[in-house]
N, C-alpha and C positions, 0 to 999 in steps of 0.2 A: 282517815289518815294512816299512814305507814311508820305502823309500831317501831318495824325495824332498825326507824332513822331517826332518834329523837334529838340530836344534835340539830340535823336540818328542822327539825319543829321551832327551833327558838327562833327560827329566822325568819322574818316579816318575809322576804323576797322569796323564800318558797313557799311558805303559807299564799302568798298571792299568786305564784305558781299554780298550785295544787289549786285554787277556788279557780282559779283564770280556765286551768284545763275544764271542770268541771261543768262550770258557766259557759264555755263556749260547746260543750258536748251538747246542754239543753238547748241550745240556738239553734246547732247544725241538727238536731231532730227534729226541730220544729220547721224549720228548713224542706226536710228529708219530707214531712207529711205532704208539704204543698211541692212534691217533684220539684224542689233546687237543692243547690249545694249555697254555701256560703259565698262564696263567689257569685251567684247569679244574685244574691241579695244584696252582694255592696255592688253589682254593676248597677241595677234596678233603682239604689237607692242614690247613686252617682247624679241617672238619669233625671230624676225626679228631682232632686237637689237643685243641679246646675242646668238642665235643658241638655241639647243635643254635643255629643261629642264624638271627634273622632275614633276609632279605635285606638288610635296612639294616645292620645290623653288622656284616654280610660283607662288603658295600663300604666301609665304613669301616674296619674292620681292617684290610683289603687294599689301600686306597689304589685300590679301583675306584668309576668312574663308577656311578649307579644304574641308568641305560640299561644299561652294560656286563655290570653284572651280574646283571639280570636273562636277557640271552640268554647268557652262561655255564652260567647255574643251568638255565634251557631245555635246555642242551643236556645238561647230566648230567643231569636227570629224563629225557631220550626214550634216554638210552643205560641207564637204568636205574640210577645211580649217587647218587641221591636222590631223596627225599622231597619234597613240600612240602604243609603241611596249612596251614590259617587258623587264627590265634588264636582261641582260645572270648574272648577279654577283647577283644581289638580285632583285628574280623574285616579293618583295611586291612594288620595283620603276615601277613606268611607268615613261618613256619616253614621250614627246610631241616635235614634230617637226613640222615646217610648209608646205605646200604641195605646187605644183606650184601655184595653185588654191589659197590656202592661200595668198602666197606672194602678186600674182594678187590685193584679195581685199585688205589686208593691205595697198595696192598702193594707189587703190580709195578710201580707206577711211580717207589715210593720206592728199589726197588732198583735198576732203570735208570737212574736220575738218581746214585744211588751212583754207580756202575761207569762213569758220564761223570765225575762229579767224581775218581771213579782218575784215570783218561784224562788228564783236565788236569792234577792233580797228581802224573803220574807221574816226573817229574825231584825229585824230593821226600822225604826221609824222613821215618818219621813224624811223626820231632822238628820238622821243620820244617812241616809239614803243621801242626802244634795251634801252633808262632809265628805262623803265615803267618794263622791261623783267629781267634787274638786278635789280632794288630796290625789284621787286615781288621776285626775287630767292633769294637774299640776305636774304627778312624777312622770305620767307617760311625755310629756315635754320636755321636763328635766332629759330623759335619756332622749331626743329627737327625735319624739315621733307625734306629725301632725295629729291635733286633737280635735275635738270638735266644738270645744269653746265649755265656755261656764254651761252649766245646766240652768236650767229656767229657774229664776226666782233666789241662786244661790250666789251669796257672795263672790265678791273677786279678791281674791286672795292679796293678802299685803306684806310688799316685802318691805323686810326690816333691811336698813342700812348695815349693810357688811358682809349682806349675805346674798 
């Protein structure tokens, strides 16, 4: 923590700040071991999700630039990790599919990025682990940003009338 700002310490929104930078440092190393960047693991994990998409929908789902995503997708087709064919209906879509190879790392990297998210909620038990995982989804919705749903096994949150 940063002694220097004990003001900002009282504040829930930068304590979640400060843990958010922290937790996402372990990811993108874990990342960084298997040659990706975080980028290549939510295009990876897009794929494996929903099946094949355009490049256009891949940056719109992801909230990536079309530049961006285009050298992403560059980079998992020369590591071998996708596809990409032209539409037979409109040859300016590309298609991206994932390849066996792709799924492969998607596998290990879904389990590495697991065993970082231990790491960081290891002061935590479960129970608090599936609160910690609805209050985070609830407020990232709260501010408008698609979530990925309740966590497995964990209530669905109940609104009180008025609020």
């Amino acid at each position: 923590m940063n002694p220097s700002a004990p003001g900002l310490l009282a504040l829930s929104s930068y304590l979640m700040s400060r843990t958010g930078q922290a937790a996402r440092r372990r990811l993108a190393n874990q990342a960084e071991r298997r040659g990706l960047r975080l980028w290549h693991v939510m295009v990876l994990g897009a794929l494996e999700d929903g099946g094949s998409h355009s490049k256009g929908q891949l940056a719109a789902r992801l909230e990536i630039g079309p530049s961006d995503i285009i050298k992403v997708v560059d980079d998992l087709l020369v590591a071998g990790y996708v596809t990409c064919t032209r539409s037979s209906v409109d040859r300016r879509r590309v298609q991206v599919d994932l390849t066996a190879l792709g799924r492969t790392a998607a596998a290990r990297i879904n389990a590495d990025l697991a065993a970082a998210d231990d790491e960081v909620l290891a002061p935590l038990s479960g129970e608090e682990r599936r609160r910690l995982f609805d209050m985070l989804n609830r407020l990232n919705g709260h501010l408008g940003q698609a979530g990925p749903g309740p966590a497995p096994g964990a209530a669905r949150p109940v609104r009180k009338p008025g609020r």
